[in-house]
PQR file with spaces between the fields and no chain letter, atoms N, CA, C, O and H, PARSE charges and radii, in Angstrom:
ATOM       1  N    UNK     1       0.825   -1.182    0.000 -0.4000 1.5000
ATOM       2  CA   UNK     1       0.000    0.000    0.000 -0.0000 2.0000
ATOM       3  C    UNK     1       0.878    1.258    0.000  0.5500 1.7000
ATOM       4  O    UNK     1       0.645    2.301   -0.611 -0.5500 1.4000
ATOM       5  N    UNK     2       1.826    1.011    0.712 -0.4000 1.5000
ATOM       6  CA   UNK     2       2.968    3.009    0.689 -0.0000 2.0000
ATOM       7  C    UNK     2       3.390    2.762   -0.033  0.5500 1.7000
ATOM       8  O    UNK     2       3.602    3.866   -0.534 -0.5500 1.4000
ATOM       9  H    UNK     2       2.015    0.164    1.209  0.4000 1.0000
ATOM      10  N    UNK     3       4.204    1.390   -1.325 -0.4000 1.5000
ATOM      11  CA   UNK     3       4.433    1.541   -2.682 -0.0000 2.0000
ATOM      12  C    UNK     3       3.892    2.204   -3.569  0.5500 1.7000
ATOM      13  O    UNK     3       4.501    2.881   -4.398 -0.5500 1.4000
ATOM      14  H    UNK     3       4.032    0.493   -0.918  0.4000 1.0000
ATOM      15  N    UNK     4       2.282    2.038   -3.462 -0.4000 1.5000
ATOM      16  CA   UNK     4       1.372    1.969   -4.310 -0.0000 2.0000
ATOM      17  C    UNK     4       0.895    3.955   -3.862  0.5500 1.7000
ATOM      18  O    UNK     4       0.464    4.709   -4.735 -0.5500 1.4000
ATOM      19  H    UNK     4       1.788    1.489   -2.789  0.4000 1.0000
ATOM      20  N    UNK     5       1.135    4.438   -2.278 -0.4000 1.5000
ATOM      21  CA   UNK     5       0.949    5.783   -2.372 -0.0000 2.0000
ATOM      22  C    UNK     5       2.235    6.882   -2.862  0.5500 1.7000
ATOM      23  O    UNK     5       2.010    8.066   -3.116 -0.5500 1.4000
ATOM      24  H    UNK     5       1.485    3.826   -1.569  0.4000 1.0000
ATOM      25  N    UNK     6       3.450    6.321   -2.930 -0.4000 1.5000
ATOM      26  CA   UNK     6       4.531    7.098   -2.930 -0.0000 2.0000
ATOM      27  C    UNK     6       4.244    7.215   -4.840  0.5500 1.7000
ATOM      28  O    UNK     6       3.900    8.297   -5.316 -0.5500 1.4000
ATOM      29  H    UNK     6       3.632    5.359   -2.723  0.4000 1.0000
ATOM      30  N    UNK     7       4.463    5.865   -5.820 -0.4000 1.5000
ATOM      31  CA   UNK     7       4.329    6.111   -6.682 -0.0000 2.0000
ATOM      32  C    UNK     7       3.109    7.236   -7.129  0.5500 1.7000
ATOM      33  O    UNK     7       3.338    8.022   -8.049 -0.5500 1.4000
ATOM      34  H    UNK     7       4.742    4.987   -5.433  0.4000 1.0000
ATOM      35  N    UNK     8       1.862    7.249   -6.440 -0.4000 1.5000
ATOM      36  CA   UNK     8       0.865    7.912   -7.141 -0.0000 2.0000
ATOM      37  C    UNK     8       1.379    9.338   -6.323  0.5500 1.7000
ATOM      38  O    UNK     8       0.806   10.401   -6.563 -0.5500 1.4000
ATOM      39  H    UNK     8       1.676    6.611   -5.693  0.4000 1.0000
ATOM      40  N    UNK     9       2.436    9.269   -5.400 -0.4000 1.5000
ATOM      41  CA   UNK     9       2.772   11.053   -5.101 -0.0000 2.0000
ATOM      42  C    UNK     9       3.936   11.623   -5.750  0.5500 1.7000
ATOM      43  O    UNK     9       4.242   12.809   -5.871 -0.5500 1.4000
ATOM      44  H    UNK     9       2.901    8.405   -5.205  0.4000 1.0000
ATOM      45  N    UNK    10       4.629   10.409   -6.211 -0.4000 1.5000
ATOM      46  CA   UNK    10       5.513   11.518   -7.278 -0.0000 2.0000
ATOM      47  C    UNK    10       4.863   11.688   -8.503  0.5500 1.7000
ATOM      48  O    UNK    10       5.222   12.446   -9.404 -0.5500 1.4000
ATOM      49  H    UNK    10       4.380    9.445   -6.113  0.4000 1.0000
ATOM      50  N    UNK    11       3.947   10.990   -8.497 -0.4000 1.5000
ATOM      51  CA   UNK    11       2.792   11.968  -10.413 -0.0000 2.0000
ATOM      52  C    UNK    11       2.410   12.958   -9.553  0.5500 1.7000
ATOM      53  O    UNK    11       2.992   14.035   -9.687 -0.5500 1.4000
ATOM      54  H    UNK    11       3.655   10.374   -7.766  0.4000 1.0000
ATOM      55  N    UNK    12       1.531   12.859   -8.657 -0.4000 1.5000
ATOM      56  CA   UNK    12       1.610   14.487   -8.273 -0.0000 2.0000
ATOM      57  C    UNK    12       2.515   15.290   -8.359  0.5500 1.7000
ATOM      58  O    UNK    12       1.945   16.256   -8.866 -0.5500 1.4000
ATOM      59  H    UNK    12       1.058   11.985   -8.548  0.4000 1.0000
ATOM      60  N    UNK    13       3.103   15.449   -8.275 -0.4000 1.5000
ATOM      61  CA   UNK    13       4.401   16.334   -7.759 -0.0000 2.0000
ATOM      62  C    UNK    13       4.995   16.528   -8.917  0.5500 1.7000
ATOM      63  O    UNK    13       5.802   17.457   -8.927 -0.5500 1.4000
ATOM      64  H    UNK    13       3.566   14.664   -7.863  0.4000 1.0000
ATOM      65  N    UNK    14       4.867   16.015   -9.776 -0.4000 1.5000
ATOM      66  CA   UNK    14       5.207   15.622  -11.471 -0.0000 2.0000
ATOM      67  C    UNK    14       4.093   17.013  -11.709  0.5500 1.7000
ATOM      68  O    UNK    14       4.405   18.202  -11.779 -0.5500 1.4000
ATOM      69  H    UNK    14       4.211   15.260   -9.768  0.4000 1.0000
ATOM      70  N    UNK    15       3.253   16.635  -11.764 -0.4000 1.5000
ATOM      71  CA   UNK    15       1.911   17.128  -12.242 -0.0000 2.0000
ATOM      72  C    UNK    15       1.785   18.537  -11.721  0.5500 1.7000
ATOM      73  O    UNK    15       1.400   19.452  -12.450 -0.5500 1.4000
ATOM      74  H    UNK    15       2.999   15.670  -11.707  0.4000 1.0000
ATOM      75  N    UNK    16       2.215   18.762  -10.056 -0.4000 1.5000
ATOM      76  CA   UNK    16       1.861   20.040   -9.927 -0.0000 2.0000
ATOM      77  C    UNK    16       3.029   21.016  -10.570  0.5500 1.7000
ATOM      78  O    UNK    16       2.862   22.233  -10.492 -0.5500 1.4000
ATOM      79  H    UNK    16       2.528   18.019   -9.464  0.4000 1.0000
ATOM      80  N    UNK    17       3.835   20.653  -11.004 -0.4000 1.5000
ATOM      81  CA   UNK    17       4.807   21.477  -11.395 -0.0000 2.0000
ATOM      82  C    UNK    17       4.320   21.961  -12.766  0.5500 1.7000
ATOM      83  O    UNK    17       5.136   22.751  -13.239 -0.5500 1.4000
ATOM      84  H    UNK    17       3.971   19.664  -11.068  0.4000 1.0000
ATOM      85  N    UNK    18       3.204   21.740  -13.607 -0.4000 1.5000
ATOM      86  CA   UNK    18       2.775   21.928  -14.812 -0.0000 2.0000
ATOM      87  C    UNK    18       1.343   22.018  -14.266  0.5500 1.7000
ATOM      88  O    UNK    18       0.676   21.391  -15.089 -0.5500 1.4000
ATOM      89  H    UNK    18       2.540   21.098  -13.223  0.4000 1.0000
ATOM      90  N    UNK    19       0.552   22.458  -13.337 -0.4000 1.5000
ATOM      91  CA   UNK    19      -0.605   22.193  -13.639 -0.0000 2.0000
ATOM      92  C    UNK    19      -1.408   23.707  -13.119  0.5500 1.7000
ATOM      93  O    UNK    19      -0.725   24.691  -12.835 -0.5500 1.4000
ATOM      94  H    UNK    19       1.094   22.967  -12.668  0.4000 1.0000
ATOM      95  N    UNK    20      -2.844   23.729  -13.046 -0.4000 1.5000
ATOM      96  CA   UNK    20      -3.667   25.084  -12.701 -0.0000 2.0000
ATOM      97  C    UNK    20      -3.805   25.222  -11.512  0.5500 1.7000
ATOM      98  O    UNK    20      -3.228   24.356  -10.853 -0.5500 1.4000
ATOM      99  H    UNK    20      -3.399   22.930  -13.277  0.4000 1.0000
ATOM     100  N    UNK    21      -4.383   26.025  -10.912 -0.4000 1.5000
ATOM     101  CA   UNK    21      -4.369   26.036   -9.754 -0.0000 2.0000
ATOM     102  C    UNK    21      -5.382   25.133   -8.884  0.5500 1.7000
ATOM     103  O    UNK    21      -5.338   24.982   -7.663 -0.5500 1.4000
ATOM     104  H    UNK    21      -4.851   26.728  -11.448  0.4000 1.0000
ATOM     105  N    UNK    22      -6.531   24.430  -10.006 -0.4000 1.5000
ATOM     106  CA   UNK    22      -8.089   23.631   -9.576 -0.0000 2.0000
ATOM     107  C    UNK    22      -7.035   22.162   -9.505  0.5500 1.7000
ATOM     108  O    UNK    22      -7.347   21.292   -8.692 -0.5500 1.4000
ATOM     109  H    UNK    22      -6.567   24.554  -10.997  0.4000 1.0000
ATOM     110  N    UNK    23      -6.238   22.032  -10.078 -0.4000 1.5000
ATOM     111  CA   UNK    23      -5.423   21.008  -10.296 -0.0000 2.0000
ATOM     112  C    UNK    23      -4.349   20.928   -8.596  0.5500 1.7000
ATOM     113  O    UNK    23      -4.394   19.921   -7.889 -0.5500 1.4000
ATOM     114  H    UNK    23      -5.984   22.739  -10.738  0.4000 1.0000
ATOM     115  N    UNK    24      -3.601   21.995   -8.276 -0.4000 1.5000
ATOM     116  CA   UNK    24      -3.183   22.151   -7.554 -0.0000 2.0000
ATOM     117  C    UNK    24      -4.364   21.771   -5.840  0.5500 1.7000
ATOM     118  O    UNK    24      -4.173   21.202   -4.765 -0.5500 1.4000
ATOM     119  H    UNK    24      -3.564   22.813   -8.850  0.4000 1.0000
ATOM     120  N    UNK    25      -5.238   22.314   -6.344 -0.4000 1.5000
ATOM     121  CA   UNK    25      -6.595   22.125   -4.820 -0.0000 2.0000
ATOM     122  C    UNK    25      -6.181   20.887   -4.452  0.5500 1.7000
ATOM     123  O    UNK    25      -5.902   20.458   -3.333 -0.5500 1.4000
ATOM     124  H    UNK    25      -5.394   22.776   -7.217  0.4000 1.0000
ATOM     125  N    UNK    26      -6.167   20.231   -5.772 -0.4000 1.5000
ATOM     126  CA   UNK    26      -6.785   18.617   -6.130 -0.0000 2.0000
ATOM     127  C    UNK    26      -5.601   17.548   -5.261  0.5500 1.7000
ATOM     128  O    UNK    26      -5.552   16.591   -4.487 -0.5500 1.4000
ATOM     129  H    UNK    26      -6.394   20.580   -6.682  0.4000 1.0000
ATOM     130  N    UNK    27      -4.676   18.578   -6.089 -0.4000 1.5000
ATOM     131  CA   UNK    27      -3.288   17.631   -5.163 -0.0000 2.0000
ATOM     132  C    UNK    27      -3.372   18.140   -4.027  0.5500 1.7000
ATOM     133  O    UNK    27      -3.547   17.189   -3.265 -0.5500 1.4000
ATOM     134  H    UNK    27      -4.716   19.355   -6.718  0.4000 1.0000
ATOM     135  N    UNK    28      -3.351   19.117   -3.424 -0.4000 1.5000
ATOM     136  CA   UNK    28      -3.410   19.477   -1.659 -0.0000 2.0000
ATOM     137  C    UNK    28      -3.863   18.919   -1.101  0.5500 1.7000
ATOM     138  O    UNK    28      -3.426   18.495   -0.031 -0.5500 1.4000
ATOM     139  H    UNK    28      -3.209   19.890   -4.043  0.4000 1.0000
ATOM     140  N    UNK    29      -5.282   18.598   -1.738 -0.4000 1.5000
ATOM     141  CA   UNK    29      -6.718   17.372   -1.318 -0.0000 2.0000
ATOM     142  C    UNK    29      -5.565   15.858   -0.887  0.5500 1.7000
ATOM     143  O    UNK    29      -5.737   15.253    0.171 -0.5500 1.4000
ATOM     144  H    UNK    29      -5.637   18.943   -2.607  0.4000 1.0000
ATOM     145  N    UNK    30      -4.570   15.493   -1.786 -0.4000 1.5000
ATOM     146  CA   UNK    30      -4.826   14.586   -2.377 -0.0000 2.0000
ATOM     147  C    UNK    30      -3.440   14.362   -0.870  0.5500 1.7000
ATOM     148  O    UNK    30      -3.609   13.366   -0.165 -0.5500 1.4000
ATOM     149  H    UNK    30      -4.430   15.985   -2.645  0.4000 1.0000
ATOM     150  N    UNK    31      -2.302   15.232   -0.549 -0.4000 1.5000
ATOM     151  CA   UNK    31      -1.681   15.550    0.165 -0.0000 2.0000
ATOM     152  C    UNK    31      -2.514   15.210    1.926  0.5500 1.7000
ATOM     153  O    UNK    31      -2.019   14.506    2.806 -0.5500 1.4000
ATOM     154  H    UNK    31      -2.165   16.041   -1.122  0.4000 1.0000
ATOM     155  N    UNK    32      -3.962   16.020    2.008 -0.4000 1.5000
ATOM     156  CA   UNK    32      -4.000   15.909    3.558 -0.0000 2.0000
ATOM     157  C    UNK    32      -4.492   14.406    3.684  0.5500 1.7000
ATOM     158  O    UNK    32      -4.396   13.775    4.737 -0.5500 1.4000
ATOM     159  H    UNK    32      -4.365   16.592    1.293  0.4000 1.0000
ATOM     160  N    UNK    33      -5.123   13.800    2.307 -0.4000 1.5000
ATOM     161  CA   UNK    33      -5.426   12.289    2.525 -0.0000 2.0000
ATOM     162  C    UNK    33      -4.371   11.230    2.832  0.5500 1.7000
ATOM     163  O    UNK    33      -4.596   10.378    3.691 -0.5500 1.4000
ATOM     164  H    UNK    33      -5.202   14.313    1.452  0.4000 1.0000
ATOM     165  N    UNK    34      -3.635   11.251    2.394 -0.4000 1.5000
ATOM     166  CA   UNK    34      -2.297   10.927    2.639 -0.0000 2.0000
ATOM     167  C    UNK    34      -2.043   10.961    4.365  0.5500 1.7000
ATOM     168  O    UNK    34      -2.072   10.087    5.231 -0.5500 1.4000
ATOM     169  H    UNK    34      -3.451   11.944    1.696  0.4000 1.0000
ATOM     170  N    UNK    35      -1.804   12.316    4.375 -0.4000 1.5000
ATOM     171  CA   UNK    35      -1.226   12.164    5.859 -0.0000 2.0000
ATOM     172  C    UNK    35      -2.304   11.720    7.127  0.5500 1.7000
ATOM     173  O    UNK    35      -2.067   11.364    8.282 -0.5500 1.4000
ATOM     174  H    UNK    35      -1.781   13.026    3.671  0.4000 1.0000
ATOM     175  N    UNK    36      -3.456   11.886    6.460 -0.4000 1.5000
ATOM     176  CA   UNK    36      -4.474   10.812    7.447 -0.0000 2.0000
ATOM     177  C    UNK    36      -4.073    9.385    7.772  0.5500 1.7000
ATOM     178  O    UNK    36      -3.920    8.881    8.885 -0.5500 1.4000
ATOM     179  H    UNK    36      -3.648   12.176    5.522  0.4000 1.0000
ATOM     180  N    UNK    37      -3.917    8.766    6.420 -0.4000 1.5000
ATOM     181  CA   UNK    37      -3.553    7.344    6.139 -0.0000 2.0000
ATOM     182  C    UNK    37      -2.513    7.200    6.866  0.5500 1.7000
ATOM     183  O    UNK    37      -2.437    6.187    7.561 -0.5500 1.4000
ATOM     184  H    UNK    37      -4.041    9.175    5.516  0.4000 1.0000
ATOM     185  N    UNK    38      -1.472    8.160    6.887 -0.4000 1.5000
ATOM     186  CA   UNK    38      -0.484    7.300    7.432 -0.0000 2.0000
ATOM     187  C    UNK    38      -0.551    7.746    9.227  0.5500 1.7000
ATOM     188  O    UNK    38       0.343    7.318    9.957 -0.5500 1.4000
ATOM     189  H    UNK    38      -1.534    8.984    6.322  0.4000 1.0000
ATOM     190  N    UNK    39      -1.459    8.454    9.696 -0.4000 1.5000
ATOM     191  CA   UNK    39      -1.863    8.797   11.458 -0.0000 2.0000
ATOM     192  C    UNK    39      -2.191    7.582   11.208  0.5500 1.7000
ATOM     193  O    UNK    39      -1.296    6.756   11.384 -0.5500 1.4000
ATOM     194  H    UNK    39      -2.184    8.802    9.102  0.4000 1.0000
ATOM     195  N    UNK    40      -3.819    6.973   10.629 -0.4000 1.5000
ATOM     196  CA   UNK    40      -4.225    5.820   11.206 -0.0000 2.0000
ATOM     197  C    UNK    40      -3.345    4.615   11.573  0.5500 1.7000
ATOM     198  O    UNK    40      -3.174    4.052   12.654 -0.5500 1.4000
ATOM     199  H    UNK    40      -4.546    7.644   10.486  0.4000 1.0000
ATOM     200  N    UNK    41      -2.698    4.324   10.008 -0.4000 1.5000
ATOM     201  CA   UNK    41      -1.099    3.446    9.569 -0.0000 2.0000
ATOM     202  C    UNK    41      -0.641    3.489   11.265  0.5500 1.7000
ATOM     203  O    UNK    41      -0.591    2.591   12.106 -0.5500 1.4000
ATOM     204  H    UNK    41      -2.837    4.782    9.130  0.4000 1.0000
ATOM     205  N    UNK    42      -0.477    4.291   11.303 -0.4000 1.5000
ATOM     206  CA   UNK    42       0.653    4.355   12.980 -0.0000 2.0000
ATOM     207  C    UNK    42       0.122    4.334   14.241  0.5500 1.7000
ATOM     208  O    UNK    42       0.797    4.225   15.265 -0.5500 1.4000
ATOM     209  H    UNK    42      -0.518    5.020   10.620  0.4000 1.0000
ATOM     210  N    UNK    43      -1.307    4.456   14.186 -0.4000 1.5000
ATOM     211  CA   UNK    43      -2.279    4.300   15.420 -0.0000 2.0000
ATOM     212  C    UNK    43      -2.478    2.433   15.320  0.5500 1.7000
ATOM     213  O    UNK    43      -2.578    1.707   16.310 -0.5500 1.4000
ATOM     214  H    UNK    43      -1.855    4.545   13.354  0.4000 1.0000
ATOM     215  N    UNK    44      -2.494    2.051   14.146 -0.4000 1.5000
ATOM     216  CA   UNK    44      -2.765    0.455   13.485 -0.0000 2.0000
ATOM     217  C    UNK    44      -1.630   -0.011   14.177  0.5500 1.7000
ATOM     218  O    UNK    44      -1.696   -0.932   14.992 -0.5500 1.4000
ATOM     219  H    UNK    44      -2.413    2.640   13.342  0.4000 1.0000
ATOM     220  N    UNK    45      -0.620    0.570   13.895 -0.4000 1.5000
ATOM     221  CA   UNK    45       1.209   -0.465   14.213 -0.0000 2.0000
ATOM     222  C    UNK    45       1.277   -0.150   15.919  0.5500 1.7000
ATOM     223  O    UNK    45       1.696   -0.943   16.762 -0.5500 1.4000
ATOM     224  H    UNK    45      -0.567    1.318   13.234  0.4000 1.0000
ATOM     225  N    UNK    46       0.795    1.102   16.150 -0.4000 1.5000
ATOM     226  CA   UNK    46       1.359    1.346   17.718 -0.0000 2.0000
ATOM     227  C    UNK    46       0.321    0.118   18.479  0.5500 1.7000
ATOM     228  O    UNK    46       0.788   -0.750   19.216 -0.5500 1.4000
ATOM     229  H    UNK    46       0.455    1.747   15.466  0.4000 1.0000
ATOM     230  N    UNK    47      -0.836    0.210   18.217 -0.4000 1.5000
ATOM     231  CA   UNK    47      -1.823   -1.107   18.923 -0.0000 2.0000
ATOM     232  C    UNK    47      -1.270   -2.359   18.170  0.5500 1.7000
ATOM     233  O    UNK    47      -2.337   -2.729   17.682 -0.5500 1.4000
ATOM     234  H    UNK    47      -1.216    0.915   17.619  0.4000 1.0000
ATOM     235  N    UNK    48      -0.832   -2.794   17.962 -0.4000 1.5000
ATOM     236  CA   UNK    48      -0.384   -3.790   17.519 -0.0000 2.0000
ATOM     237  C    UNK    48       0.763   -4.072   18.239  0.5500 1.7000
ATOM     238  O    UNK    48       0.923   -5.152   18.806 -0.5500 1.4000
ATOM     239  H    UNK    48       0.035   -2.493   18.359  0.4000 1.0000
ATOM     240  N    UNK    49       1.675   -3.058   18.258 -0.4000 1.5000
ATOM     241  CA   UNK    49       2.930   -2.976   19.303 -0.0000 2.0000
ATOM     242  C    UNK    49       2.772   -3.363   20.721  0.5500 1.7000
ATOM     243  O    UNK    49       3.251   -4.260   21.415 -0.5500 1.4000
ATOM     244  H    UNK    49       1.545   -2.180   17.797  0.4000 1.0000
ATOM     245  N    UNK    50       1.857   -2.292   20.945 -0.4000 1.5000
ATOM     246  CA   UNK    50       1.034   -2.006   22.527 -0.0000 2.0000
ATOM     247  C    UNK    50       0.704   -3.597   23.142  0.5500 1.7000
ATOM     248  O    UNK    50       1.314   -4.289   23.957 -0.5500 1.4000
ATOM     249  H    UNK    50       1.468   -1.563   20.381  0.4000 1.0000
ATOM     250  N    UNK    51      -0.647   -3.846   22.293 -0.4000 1.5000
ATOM     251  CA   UNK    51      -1.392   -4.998   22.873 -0.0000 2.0000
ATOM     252  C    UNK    51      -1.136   -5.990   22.182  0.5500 1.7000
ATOM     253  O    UNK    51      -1.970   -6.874   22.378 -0.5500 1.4000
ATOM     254  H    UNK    51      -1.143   -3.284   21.631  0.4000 1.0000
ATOM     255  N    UNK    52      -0.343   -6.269   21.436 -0.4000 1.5000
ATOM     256  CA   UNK    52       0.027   -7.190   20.808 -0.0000 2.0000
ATOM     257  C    UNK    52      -1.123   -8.312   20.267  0.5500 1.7000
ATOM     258  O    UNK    52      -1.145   -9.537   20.385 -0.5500 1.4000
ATOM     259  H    UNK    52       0.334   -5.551   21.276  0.4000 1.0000
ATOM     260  N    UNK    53      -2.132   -7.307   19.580 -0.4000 1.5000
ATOM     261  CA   UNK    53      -3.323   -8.179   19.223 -0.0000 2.0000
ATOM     262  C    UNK    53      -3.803   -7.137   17.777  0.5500 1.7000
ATOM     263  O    UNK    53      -3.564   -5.954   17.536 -0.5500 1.4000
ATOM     264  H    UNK    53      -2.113   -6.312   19.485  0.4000 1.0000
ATOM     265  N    UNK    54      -4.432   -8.004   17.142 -0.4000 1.5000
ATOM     266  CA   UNK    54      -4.818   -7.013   15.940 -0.0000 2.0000
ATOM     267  C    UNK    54      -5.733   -5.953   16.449  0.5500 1.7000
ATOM     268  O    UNK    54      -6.642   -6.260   17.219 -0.5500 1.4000
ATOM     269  H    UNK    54      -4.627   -8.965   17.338  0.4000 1.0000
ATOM     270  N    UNK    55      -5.512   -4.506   15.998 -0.4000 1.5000
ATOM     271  CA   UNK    55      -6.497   -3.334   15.909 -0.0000 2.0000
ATOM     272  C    UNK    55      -8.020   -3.949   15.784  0.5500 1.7000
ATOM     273  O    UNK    55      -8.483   -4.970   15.274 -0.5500 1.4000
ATOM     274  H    UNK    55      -4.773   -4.256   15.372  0.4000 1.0000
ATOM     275  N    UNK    56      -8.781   -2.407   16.766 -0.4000 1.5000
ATOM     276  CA   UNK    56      -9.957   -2.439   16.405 -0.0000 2.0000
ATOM     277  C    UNK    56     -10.558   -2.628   14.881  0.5500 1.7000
ATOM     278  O    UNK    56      -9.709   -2.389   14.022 -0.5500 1.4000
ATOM     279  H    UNK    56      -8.405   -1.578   17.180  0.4000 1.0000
ATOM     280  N    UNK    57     -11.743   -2.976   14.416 -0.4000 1.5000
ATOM     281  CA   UNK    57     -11.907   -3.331   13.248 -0.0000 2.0000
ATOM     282  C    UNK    57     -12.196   -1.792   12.628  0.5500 1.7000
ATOM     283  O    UNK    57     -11.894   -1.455   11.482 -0.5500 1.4000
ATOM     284  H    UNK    57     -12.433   -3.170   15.114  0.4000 1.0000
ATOM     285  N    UNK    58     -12.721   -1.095   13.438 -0.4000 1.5000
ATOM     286  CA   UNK    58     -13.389    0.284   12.976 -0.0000 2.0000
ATOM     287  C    UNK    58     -11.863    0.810   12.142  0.5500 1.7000
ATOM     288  O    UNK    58     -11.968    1.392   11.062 -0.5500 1.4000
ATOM     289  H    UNK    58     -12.966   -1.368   14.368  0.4000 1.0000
ATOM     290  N    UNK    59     -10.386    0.526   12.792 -0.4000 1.5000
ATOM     291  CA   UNK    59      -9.445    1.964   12.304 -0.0000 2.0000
ATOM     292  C    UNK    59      -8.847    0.902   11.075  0.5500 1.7000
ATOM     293  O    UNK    59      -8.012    1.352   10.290 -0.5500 1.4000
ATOM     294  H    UNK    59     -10.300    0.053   13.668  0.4000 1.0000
ATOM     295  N    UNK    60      -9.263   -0.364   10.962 -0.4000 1.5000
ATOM     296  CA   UNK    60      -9.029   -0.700    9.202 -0.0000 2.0000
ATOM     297  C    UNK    60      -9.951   -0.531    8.448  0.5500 1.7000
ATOM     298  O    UNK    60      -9.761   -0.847    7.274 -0.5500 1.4000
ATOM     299  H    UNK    60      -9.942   -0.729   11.599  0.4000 1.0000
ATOM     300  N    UNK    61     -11.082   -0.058    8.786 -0.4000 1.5000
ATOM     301  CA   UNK    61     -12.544    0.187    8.350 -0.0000 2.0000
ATOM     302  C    UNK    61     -11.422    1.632    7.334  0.5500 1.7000
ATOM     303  O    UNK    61     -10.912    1.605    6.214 -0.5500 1.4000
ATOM     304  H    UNK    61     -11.236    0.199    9.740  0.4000 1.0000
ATOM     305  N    UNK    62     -11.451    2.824    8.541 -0.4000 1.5000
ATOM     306  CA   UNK    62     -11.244    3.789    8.514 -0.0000 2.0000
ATOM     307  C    UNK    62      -9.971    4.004    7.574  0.5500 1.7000
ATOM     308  O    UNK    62      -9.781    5.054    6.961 -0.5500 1.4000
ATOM     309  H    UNK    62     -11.865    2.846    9.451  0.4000 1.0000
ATOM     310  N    UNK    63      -9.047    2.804    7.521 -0.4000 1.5000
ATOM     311  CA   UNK    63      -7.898    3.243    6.783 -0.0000 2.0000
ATOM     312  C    UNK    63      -7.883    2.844    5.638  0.5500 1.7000
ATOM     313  O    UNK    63      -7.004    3.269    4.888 -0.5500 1.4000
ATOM     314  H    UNK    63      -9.202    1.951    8.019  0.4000 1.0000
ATOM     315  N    UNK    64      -8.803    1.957    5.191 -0.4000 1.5000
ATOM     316  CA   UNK    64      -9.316    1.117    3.914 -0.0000 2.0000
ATOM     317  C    UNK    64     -10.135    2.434    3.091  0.5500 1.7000
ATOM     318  O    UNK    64      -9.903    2.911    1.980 -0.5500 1.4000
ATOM     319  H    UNK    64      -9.517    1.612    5.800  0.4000 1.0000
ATOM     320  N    UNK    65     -11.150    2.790    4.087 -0.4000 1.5000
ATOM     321  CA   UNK    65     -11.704    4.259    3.378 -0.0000 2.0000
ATOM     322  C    UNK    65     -11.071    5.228    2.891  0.5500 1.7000
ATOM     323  O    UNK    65     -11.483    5.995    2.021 -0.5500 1.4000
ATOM     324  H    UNK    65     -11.339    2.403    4.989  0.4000 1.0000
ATOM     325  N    UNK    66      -9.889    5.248    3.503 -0.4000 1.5000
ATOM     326  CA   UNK    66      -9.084    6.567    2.718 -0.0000 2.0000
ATOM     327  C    UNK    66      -8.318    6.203    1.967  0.5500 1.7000
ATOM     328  O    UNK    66      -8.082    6.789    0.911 -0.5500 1.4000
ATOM     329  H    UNK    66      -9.554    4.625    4.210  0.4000 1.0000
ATOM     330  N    UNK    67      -7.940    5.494    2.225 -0.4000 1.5000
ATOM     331  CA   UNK    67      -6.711    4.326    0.641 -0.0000 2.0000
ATOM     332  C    UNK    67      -7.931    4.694   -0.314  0.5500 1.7000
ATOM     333  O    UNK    67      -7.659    5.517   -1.188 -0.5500 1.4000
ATOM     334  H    UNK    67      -8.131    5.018    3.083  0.4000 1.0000
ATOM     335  N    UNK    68      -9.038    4.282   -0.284 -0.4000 1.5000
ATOM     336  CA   UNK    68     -10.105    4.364   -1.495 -0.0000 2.0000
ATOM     337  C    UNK    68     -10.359    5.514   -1.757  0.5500 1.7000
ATOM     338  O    UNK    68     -10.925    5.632   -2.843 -0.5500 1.4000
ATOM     339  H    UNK    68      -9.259    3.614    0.427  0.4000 1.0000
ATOM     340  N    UNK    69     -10.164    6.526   -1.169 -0.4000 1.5000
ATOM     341  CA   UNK    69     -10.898    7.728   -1.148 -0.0000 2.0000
ATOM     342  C    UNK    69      -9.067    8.750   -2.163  0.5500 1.7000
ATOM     343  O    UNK    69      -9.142    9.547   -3.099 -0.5500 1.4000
ATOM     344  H    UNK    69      -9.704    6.431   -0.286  0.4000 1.0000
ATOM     345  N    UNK    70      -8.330    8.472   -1.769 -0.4000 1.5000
ATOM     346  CA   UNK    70      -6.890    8.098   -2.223 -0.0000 2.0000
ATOM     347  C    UNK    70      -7.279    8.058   -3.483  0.5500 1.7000
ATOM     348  O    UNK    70      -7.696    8.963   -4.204 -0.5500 1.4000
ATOM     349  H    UNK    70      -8.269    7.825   -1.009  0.4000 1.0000
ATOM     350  N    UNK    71      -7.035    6.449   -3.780 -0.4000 1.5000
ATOM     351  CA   UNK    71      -7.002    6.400   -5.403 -0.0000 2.0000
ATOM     352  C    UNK    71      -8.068    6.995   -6.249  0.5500 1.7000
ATOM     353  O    UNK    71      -7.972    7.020   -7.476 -0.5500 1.4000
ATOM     354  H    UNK    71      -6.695    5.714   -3.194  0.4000 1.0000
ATOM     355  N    UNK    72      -8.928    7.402   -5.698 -0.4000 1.5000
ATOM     356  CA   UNK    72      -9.920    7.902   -6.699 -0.0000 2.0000
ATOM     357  C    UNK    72      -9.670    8.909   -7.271  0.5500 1.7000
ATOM     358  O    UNK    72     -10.266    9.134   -8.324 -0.5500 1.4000
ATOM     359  H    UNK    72      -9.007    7.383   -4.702  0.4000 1.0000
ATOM     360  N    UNK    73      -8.718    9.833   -6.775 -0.4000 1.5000
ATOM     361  CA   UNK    73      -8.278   10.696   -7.252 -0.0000 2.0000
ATOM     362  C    UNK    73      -6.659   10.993   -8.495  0.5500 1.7000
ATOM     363  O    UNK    73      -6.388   12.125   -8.895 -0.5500 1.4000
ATOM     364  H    UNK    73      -8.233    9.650   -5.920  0.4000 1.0000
C-alpha cells in the first residue's frame, strides 16, 4: 500500500509542477489524505505494538476508506 501511495505522489508532484491552480486544490486534497492514512497506519502499528493483538476493526474500516478515497483521485 505506501508503494502503491509514494508512486501515485511523485505523479503528483510531477503534475503540480505543470498544472492550474483547480489542479493544484486537487493535489493538496490529495496531500491531507495521505497524511491521514499514514496517522491511522501508525495508530494500526502502535496497537499492535502495545497490545500485541490485531487493531480495532473500525481503524481498518477507517484506513481502507481513505486508501479508497486516495485512489480515486
Amino acid at each position: 500500500m505506501v508503494k502503491i501511495m509514494n508512486d501515485k505522489m511523485k505523479e503528483l508532484v510531477r503534475l503540480s509542477s505543470e498544472s492550474s491552480a483547480l489542479d493544484r486544490d486537487i493535489i493538496e486534497k490529495q496531500l491531507e489524505i495521505k497524511k491521514r492514512i499514514m496517522r491511522v497506519s501508525g495508530l494500526i502499528s502502535l496497537y499492535r505494538i502495545k497490545k500485541g493483538s490485531d487493531p480495532p476493526v473500525e481503524l481498518l474500516k477507517i484506513r481502507d476508506r481513505l486508501f479508497n478515497e486516495y485512489m480515486k483521485k
